[in-house]
KEKE-3310 file (N, C-alpha, C; in steps of 0.2 Angstrom, whole numbers, plus 5000, padded with zeros to 4 digits):
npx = (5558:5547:5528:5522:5507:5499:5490:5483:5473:5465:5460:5453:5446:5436:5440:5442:5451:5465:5466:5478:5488:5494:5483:5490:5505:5499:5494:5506:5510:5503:5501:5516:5516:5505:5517:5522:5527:5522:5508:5497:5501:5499:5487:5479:5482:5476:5464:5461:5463:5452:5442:5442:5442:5429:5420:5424:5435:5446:5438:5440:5454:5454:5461:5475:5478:5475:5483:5494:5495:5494:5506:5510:5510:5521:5530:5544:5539:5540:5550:5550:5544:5547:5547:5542:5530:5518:5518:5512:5503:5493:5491:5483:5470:5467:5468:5455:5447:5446:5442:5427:5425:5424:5415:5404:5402:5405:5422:5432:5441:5436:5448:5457:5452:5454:5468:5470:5467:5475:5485:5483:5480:5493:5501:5495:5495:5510:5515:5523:5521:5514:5511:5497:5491:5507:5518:5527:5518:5504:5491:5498:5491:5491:5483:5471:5467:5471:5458:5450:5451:5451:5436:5431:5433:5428:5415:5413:5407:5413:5419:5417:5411:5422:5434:5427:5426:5442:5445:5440:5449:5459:5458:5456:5469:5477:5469:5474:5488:5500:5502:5514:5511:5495:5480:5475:5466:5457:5459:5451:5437:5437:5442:5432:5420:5424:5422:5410:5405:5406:5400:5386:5385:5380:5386:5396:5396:5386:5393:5407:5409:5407:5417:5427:5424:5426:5439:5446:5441:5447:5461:5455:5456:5466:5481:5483:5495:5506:5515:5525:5515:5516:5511:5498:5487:5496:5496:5482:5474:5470:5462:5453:5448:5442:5433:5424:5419:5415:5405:5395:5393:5388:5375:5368:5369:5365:5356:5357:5365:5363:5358:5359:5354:5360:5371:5374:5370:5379:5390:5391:5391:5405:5411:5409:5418:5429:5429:5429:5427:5422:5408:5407:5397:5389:5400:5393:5399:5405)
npy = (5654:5668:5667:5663:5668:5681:5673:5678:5687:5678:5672:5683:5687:5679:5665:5663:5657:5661:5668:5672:5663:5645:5633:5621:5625:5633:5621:5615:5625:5627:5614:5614:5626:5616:5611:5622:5630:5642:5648:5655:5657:5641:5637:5645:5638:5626:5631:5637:5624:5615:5622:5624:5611:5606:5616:5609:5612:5605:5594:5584:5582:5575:5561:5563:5571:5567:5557:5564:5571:5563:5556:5565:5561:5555:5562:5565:5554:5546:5555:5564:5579:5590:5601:5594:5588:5595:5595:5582:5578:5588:5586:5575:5579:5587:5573:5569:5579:5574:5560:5564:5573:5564:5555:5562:5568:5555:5552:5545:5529:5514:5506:5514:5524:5515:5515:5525:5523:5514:5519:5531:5523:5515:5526:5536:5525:5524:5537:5545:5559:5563:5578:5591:5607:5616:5627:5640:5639:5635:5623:5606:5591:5579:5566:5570:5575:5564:5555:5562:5560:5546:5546:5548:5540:5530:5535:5533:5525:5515:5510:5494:5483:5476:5483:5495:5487:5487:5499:5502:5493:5501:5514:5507:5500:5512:5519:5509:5508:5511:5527:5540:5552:5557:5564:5577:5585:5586:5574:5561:5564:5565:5556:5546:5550:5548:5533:5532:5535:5524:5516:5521:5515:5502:5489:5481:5465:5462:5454:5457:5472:5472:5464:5472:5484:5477:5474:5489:5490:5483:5489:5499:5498:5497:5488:5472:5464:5465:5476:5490:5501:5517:5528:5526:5534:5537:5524:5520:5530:5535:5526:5524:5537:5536:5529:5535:5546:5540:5533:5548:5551:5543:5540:5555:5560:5565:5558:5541:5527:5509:5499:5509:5506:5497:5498:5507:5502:5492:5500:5508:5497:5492:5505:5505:5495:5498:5510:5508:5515:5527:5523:5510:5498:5505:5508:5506:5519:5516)
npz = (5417:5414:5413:5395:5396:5400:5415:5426:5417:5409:5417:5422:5411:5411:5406:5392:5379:5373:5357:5350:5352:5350:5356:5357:5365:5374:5383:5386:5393:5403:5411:5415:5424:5431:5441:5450:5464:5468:5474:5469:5455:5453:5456:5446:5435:5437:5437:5425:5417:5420:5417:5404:5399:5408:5395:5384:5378:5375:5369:5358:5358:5372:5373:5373:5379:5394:5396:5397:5406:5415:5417:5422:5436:5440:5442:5452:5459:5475:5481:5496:5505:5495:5485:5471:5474:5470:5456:5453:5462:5458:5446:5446:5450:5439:5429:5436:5431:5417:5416:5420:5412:5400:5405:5405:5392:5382:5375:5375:5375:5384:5388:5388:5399:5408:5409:5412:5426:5431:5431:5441:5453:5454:5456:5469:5479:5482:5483:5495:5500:5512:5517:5519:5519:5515:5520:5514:5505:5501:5496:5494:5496:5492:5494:5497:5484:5477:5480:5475:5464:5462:5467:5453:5444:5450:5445:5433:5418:5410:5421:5428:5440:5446:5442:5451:5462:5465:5467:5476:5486:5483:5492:5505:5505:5508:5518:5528:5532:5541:5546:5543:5546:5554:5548:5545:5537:5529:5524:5525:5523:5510:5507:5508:5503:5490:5493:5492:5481:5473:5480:5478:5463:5466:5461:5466:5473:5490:5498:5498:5499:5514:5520:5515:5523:5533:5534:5535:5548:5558:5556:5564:5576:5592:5592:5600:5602:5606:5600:5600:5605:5607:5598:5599:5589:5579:5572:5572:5569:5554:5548:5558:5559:5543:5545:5553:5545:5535:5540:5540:5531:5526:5532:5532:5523:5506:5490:5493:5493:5489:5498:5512:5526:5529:5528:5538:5550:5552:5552:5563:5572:5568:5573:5587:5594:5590:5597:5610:5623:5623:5615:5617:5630:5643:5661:5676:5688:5706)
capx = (5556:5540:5524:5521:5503:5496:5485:5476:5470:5462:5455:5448:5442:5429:5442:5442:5456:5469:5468:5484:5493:5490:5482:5496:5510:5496:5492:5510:5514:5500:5506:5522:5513:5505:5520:5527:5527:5520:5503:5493:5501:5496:5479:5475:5483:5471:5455:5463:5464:5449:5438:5443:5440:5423:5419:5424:5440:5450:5438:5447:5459:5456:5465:5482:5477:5475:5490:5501:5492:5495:5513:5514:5508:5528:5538:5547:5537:5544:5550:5543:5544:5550:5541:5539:5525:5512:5515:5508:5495:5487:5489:5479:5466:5467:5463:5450:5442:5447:5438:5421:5422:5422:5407:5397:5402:5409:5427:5438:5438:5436:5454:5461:5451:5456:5474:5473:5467:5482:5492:5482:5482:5500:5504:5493:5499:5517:5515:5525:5521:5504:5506:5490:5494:5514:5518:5521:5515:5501:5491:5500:5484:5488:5477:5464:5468:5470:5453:5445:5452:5447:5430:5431:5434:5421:5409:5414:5401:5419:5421:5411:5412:5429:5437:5424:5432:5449:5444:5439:5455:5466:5456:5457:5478:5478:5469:5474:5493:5502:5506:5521:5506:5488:5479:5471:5464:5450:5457:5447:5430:5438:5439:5424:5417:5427:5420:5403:5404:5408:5391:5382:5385:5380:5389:5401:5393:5385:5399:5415:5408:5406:5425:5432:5424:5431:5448:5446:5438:5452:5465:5454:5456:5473:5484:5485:5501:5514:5520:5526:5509:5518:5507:5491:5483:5497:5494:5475:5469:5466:5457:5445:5444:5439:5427:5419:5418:5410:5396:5392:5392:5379:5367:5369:5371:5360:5356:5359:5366:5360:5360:5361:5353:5361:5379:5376:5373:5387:5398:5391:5395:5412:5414:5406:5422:5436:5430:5424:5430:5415:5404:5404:5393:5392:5399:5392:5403:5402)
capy = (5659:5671:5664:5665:5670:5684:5668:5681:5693:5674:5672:5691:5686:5672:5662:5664:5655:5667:5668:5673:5657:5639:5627:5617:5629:5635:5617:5613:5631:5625:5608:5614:5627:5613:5610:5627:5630:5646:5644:5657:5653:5633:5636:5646:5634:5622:5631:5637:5618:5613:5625:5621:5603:5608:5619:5604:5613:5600:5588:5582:5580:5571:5555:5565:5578:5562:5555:5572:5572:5556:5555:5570:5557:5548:5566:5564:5547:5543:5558:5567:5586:5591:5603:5589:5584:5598:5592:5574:5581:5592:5583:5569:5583:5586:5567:5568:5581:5573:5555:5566:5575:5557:5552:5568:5568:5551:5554:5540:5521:5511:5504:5521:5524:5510:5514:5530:5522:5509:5526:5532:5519:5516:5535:5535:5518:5524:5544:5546:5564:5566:5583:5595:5613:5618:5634:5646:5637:5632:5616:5600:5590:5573:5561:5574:5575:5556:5553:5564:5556:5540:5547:5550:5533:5527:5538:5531:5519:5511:5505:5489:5477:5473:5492:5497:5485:5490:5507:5501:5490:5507:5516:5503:5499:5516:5520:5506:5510:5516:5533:5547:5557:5557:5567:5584:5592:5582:5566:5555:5564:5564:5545:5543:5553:5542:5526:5534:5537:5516:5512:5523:5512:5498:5482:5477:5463:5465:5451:5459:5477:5468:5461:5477:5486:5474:5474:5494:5492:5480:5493:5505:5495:5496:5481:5468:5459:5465:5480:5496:5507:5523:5533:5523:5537:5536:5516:5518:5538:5538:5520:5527:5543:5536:5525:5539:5550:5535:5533:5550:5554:5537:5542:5561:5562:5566:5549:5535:5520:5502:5496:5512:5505:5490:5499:5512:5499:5491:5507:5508:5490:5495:5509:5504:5491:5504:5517:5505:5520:5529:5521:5504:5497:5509:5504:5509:5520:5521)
capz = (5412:5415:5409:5389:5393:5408:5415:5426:5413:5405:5421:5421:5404:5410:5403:5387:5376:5369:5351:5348:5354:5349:5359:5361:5368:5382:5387:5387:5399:5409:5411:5418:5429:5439:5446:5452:5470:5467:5475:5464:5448:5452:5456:5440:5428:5438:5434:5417:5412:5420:5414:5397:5401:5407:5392:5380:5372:5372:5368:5352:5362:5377:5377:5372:5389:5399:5394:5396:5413:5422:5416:5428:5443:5441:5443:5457:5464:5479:5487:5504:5507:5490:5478:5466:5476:5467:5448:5454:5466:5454:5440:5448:5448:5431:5426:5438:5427:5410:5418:5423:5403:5396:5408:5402:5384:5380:5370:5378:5376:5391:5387:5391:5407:5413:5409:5417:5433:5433:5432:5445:5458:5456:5460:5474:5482:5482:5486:5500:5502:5514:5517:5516:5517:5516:5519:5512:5497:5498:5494:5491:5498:5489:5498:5496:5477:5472:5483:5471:5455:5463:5463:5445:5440:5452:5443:5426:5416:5407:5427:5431:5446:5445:5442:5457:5469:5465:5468:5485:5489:5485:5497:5511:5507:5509:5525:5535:5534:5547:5540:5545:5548:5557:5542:5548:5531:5527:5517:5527:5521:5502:5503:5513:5497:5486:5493:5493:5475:5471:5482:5472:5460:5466:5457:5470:5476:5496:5503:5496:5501:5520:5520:5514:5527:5541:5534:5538:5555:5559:5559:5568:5582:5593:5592:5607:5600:5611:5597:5602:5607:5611:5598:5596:5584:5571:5569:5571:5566:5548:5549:5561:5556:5538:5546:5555:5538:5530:5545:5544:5523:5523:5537:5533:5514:5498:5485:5498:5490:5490:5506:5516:5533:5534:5529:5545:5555:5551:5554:5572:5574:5569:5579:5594:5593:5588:5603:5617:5628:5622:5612:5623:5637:5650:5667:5683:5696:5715)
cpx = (5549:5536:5523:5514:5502:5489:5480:5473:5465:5457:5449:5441:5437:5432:5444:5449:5459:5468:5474:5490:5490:5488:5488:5502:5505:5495:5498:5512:5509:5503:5512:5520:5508:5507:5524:5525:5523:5512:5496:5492:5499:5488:5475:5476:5478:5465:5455:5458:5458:5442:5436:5441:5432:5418:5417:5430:5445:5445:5439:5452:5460:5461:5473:5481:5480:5481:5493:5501:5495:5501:5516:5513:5515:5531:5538:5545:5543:5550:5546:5547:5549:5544:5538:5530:5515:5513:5509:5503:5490:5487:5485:5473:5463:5464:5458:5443:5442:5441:5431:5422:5421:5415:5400:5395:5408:5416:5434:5435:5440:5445:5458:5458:5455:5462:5475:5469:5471:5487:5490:5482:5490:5504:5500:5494:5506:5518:5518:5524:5514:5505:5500:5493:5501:5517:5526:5519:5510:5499:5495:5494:5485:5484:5471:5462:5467:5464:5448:5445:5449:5439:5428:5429:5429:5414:5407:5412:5406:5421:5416:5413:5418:5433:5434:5428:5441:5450:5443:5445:5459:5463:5458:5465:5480:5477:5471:5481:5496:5507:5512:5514:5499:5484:5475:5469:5460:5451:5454:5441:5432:5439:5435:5420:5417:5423:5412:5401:5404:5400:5388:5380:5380:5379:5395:5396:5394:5392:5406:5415:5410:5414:5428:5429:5425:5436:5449:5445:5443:5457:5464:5455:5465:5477:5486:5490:5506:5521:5520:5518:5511:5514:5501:5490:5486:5495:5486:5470:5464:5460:5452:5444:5440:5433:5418:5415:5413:5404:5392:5389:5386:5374:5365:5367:5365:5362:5360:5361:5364:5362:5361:5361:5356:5369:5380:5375:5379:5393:5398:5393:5404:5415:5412:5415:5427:5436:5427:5424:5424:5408:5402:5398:5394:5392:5399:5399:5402:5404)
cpy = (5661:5666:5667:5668:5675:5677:5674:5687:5688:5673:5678:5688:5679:5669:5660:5661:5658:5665:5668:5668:5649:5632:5622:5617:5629:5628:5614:5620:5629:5620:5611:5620:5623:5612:5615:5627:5636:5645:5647:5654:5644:5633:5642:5642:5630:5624:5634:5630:5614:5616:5624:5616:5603:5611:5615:5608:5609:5593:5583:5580:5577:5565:5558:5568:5575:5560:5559:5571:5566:5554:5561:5566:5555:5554:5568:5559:5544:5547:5562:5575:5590:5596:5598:5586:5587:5597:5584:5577:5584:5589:5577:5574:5585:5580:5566:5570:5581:5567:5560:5570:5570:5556:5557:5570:5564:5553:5548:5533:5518:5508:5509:5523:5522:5511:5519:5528:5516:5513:5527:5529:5516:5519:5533:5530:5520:5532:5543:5552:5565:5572:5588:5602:5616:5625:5636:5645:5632:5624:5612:5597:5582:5567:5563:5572:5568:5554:5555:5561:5550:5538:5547:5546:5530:5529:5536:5525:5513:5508:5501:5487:5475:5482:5494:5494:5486:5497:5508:5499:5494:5510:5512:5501:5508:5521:5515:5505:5512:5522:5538:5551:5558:5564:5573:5589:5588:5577:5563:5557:5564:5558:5544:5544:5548:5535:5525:5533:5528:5515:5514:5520:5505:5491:5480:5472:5466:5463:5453:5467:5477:5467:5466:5484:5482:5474:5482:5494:5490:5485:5498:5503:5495:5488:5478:5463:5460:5472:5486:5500:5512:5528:5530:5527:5536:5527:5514:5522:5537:5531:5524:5535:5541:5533:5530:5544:5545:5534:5539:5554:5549:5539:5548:5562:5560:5560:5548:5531:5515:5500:5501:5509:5501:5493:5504:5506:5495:5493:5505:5502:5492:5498:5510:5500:5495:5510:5514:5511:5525:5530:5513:5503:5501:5506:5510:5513:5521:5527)
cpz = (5414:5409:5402:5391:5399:5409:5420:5424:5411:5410:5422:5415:5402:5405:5395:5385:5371:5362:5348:5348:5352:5354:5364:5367:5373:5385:5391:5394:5407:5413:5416:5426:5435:5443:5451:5460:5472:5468:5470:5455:5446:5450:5449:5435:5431:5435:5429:5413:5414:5419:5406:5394:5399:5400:5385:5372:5369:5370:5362:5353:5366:5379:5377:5379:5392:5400:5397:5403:5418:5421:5420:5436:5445:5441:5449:5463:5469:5486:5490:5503:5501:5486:5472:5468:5471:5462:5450:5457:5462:5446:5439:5448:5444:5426:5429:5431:5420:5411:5417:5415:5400:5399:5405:5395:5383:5373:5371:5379:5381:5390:5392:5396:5410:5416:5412:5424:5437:5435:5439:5454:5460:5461:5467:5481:5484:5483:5492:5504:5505:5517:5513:5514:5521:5514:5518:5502:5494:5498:5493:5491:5493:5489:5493:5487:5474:5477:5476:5465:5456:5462:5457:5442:5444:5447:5435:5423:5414:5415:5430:5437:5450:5446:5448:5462:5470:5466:5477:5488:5487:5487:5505:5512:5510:5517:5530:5537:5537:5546:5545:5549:5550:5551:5546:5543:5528:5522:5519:5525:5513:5502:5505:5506:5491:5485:5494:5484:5470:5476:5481:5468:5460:5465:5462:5473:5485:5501:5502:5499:5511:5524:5519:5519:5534:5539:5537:5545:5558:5559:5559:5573:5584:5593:5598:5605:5602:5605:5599:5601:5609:5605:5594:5591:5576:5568:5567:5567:5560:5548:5552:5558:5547:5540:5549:5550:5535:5533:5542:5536:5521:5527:5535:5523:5510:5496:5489:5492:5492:5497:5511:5524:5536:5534:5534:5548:5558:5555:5561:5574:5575:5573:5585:5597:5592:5595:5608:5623:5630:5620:5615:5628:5640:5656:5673:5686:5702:5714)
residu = (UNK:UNK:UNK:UNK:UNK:UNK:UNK:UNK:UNK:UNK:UNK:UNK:UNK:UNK:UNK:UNK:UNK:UNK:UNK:UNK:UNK:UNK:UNK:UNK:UNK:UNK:UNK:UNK:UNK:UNK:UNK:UNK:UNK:UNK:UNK:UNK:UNK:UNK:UNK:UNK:UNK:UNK:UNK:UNK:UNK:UNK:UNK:UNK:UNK:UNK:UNK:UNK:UNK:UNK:UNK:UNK:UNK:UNK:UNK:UNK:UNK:UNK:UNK:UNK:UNK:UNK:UNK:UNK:UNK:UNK:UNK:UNK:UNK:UNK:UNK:UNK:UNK:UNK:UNK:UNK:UNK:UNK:UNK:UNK:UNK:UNK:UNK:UNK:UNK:UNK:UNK:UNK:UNK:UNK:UNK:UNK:UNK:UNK:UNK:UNK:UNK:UNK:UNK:UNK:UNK:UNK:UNK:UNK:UNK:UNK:UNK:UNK:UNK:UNK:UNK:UNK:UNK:UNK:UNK:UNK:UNK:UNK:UNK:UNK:UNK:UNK:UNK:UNK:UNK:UNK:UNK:UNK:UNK:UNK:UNK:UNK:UNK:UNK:UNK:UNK:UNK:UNK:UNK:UNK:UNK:UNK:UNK:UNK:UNK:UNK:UNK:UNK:UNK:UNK:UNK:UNK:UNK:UNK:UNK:UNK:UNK:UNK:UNK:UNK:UNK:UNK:UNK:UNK:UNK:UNK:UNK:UNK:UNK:UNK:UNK:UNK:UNK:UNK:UNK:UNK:UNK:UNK:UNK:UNK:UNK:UNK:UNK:UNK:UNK:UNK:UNK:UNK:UNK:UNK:UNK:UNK:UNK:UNK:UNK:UNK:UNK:UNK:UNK:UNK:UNK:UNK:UNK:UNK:UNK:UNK:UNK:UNK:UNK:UNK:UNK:UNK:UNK:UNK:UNK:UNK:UNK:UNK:UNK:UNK:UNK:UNK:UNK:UNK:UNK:UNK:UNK:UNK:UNK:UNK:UNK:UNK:UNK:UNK:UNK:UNK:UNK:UNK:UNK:UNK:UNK:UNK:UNK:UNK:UNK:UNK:UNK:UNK:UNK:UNK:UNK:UNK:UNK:UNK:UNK:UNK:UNK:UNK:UNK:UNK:UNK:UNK:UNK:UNK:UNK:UNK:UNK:UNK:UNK:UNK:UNK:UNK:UNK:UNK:UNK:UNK:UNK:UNK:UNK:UNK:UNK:UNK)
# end
């Protein structure tokens, strides 16, 4: 069915919220445009629903949004190279930017936070689809997508000590996996962002922080156990690559977090260890 509303005349019209239609009907038409494959019509229901977000149209609404939103994370959990993969993708995008309207103008109880980043860590843990951009349609980008949601909740005052380290341990199950694919669209600097945004914070104590960056570093490294190493990079890539995003967002990056110098050090320790090849001892040649 053609869309009920022209969405880019709404765009034309610095967004503006039809009068003529009710709230609910456009939330629902949007809603179902997250999922289309159609890559224009995706990406304006996005900046529809997150301008609106922004603006604080729905904020009377929020926890119903939330809700509508993260129930789009479970359509079609579990399959790969399928169009179902942009309802959950972008609607992980969506709770991001329902989470970041609650942080700016509280409207949601910490209960319901929480429950939408039980949604979210689920979906993200059990995503089978990491591709980036699928042609000729455009973004999928779910890594990318649930890194930034993850930020969200990191950002969120409703997430103390406990919700932060669990933000960290589904980033770290996440990159140390041995994935179908070596990422090549910037998820490793979306979780490096992610797990930048948790030591902002800074309530994870120092020694859990420490442990969750050697579980990482540990499967930067190749494996000496006698297991098939015919393509090092998929068993080791996105590990080092998130480790190298994470060196370069701490040494590099605006508001440092607690402990910047001793967490570059760190790194370097780390990847001195992950790339002996390059960054090791130098040795002599005749």
């Amino acid at each position: 069915m053609p869309p009920i509303v022209d969405w880019r005349h709404v765009s034309a019209a610095d967004f503006r919220v039809p009068a003529d239609r009710r709230l609910s009907d456009l939330t629902a038409e949007l809603t179902e445009l997250l999922g289309t494959p159609e890559s224009e019509l995706r990406e304006l229901a996005l900046a529809v629903l997150c301008t609106w977000i922004e603006r604080g149209v729905f904020d009377d609404l929020l926890p119903g949004l939330g809700d509508g939103m993260a129930a789009g994370l479970h359509t079609g959990l579990g399959e790969r190279g399928t169009d179902s993969v942009f309802r959950r993708s972008f609607s992980a995008l969506v709770v991001a930017e329902v989470i970041d309207r609650d942080t700016r103008r509280p409207r949601v109880n910490r209960a319901k936070v929480h429950e939408w980043g039980d949604r979210l860590a689920t979906w993200f843990l059990t995503e089978n689809d990491e591709r980036g951009w699928v042609a000729p349609h455009g973004w999928a980008h779910a890594i990318a997508h649930g890194a930034d949601a993850l930020g969200a909740l990191a950002r969120s005052p409703h997430c103390g000590p406990g919700e932060l380290l669990v933000v960290l341990d589904v980033i770290a199950d996440r990159v140390t996996r041995t994935s179908e694919v070596v990422w090549r669209s910037g998820e490793d600097d979306r979780l490096a962002m992610a797990a930048i945004h948790v030591l902002r914070r800074g309530l994870v104590p120092d020694e859990l922080v420490d442990v969750w960056l050697e579980r990482i570093a540990q499967a930067s490294r190749p494996r000496r156990d006698g297991t098939d190493q015919a393509d090092v990079y998929r068993q080791t890539g996105n590990a080092a690559a998130f480790l190298r995003a994470l060196y370069l967002q701490l040494a590099l990056g605006p508001a440092a977090p607690p402990r910047r110098s001793d967490l570059v050090l760190l790194l370097v320790d780390h990847l001195r260890r992950a790339h002996p090849a390059y960054l090791g001892p130098s040795h002599h040649r005749a």
